[in-house]
C-alpha positions in Angstrom: 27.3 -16.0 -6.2 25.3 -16.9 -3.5 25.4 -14.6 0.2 26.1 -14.7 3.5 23.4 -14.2 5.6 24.1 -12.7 9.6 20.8 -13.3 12.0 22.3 -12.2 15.7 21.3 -10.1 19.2 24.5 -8.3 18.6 22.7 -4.7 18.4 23.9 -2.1 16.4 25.6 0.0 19.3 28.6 -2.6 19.9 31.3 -3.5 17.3 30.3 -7.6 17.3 28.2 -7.3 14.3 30.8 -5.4 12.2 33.4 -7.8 13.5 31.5 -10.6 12.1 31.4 -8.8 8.8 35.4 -7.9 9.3 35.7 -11.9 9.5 33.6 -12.7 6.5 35.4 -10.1 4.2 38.7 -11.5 5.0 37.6 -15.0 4.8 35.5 -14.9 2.2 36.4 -12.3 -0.2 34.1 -11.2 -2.8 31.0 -12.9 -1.3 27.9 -10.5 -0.5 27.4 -10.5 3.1 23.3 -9.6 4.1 22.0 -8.9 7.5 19.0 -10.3 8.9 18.7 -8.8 11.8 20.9 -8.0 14.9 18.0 -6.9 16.6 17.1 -10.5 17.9 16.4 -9.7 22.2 19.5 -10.3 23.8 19.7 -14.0 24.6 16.1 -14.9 23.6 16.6 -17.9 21.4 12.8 -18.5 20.4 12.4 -15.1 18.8 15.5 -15.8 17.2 14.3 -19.1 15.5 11.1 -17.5 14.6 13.0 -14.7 13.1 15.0 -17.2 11.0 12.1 -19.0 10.5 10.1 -15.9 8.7 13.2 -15.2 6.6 15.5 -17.5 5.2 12.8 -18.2 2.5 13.2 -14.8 0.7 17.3 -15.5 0.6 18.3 -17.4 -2.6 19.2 -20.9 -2.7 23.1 -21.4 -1.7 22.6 -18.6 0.9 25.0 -19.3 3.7 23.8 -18.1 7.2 25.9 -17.0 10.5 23.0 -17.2 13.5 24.1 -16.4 16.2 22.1 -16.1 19.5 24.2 -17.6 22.2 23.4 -17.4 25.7 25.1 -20.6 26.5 28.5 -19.6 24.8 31.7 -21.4 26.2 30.0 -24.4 27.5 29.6 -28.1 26.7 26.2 -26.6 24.1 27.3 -28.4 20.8 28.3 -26.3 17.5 26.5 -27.3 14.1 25.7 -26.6 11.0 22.7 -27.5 9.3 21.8 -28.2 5.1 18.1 -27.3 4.7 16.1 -26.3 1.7 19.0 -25.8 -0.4 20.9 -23.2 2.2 23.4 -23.6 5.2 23.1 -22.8 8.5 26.1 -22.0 11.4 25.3 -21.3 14.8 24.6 -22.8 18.4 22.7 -26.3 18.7 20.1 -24.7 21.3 17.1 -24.5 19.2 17.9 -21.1 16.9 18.0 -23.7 14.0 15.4 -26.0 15.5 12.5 -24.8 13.2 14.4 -25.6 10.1 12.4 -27.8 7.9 13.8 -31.2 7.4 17.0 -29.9 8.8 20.5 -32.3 8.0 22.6 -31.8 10.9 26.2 -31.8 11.4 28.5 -30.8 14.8 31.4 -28.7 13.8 34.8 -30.8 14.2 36.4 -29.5 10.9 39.8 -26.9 11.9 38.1 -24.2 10.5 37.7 -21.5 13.5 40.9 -19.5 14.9 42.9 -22.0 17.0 42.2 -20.7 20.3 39.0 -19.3 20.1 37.6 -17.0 22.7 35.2 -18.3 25.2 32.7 -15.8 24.5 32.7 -14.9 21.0 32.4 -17.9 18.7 30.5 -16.1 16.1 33.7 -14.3 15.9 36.1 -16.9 16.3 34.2 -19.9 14.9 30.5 -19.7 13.3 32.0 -17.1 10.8 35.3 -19.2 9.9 33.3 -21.6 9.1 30.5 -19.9 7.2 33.2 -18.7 5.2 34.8 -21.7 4.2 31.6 -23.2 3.4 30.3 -20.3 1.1 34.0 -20.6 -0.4 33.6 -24.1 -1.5 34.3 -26.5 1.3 32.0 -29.5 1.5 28.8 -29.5 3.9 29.8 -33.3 5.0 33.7 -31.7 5.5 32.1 -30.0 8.6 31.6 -32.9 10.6 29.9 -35.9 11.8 25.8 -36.1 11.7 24.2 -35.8 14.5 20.4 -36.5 15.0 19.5 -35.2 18.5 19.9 -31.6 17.3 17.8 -29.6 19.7 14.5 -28.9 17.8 12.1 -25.8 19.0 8.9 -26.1 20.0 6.2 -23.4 20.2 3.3 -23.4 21.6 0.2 -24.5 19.7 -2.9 -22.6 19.3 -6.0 -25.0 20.8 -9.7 -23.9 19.0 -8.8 -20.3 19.0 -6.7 -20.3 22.0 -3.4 -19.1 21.9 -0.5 -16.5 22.9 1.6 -13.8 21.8 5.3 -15.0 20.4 7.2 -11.6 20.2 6.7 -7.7 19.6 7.8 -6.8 17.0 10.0 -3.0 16.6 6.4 -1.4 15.9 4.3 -2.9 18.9 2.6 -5.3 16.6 1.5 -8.4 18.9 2.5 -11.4 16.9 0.6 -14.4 18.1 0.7 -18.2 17.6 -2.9 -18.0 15.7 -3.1 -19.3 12.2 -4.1 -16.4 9.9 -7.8 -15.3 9.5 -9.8 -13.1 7.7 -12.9 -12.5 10.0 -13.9 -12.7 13.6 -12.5 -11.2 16.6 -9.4 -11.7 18.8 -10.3 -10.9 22.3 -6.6 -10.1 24.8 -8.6 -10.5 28.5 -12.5 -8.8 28.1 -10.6 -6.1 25.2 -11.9 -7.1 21.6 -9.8 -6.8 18.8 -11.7 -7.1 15.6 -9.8 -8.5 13.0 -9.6 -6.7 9.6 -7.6 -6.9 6.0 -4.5 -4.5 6.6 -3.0 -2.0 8.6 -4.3 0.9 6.6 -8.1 -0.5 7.1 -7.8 0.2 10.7 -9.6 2.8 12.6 -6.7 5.3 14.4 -6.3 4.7 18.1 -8.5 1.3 17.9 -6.8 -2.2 18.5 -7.2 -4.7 15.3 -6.2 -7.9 14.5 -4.8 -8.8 10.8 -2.8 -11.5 9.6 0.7 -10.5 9.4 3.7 -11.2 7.1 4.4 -14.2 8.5 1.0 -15.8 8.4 -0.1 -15.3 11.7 -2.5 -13.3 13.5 -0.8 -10.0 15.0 -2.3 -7.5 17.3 -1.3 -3.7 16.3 -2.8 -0.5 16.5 -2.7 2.3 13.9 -0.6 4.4 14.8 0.4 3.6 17.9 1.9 0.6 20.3 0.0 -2.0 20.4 1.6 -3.7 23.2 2.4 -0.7 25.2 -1.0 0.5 24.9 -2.5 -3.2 25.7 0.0 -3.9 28.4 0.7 -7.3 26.3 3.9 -8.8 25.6 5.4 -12.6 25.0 3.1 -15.4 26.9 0.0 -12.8 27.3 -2.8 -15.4 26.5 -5.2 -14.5 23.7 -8.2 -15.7 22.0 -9.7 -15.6 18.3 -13.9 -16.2 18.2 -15.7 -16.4 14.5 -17.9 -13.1 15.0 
């Protein structure tokens, strides 16, 4: 039986992510439910596609996922779901699904949520209903009509070894837009950061480059905060030379 999958900015310290479990159990009884994350920054949509984006891979086909990062909650922002690479995803149309690959999308029409859903909660009240009747049985193209203006996201490119930092991640590692590299330097401002195999290979205290998980270049210190210690955070501009 394949999961459910929950990718939010719920947090652990509020009961919305165990709500959203509550739902699932009841709705969907017997079905594994996973978690992503919940530690998506509150409202920040881009980390949460990129998060997504380095995941859903490693899920098993079938897998559906409940995204839900939702700053425009309650207003005219469109509800879908989305068939891509053999899994389902529910959440908001504002770009957290945008870096699906060859995404099918569908607005949500179907009955499926609770009749009068809250204004604020619709992970609650409707991307979890209908998860739940999707990883039950229902039909993708019961959801609802197709729509092709689903909002894709768009990241910033890296230009000749130009480029940025996306997120942090929760131990101060710098991920950047840079396609992964196995030599060189990556220079944040006039402060070098040479690039090197892994983690382990770096000197304590000193600021390395490596190519993460994910396949970019990230900028991390051994043993310590890389972007506290840098002063570097999403946007900071950084650049990758050959030696």
């Amino acid at each position: 039986m394949a999961p459910l999958a929950l990718l939010t900015d719920f947090g652990l310290g509020d009961p919305y992510a165990g709500i959203l479990r509550g739902v699932l159990a009841t709705l969907a009884p017997g079905v594994p439910v996973l978690d992503v994350t919940h530690g998506v920054p509150p409202q920040d949509v881009r980390v949460g596609a990129l998060f997504l984006d380095a995941a859903w891979p490693h899920f098993p086909v079938g897998t559906v996922f409940v995204c839900v990062v939702d700053p425009g909650v309650g207003t005219a922002r469109r509800p879908i779901a989305v068939r891509a690479a053999g899994r389902l995803f529910v959440g908001p149309d504002n770009g957290l699904l945008g870096l699906l690959p060859d995404p099918e999308a569908r607005a949500i029409t179907a009955p499926w949520g609770v009749p009068s859903p809250s204004r604020t909660f619709h992970g609650r009240d409707l991307f979890a209903p209908v998860a739940a009747r999707l990883a039950t049985g229902a039909a993708f193209s019961d959801v609802g009509p197709i729509v092709t203006d689903a909002v894709r996201m768009t990241l910033p490119a890296a230009d000749d070894g130009a480029g940025e930092v996306l997120y942090v991640d929760h131990f101060g590692n710098a991920v950047t837009n840079l396609p992964g590299v196995d030599h060189g330097v990556v220079r944040i401002g006039d402060r070098p950061a040479p690039v090197v195999p892994t983690y382990g290979a770096a000197p304590r205290g000193v600021p390395v480059a490596l190519t993460g998980s994910t396949g970019r270049v990230e900028i991390a210190l051994r043993d310590g905060n890389a972007a506290h210690t840098l002063g570097i955070g999403p946007g900071t501009r950084v650049t990758w030379e050959p030696a």
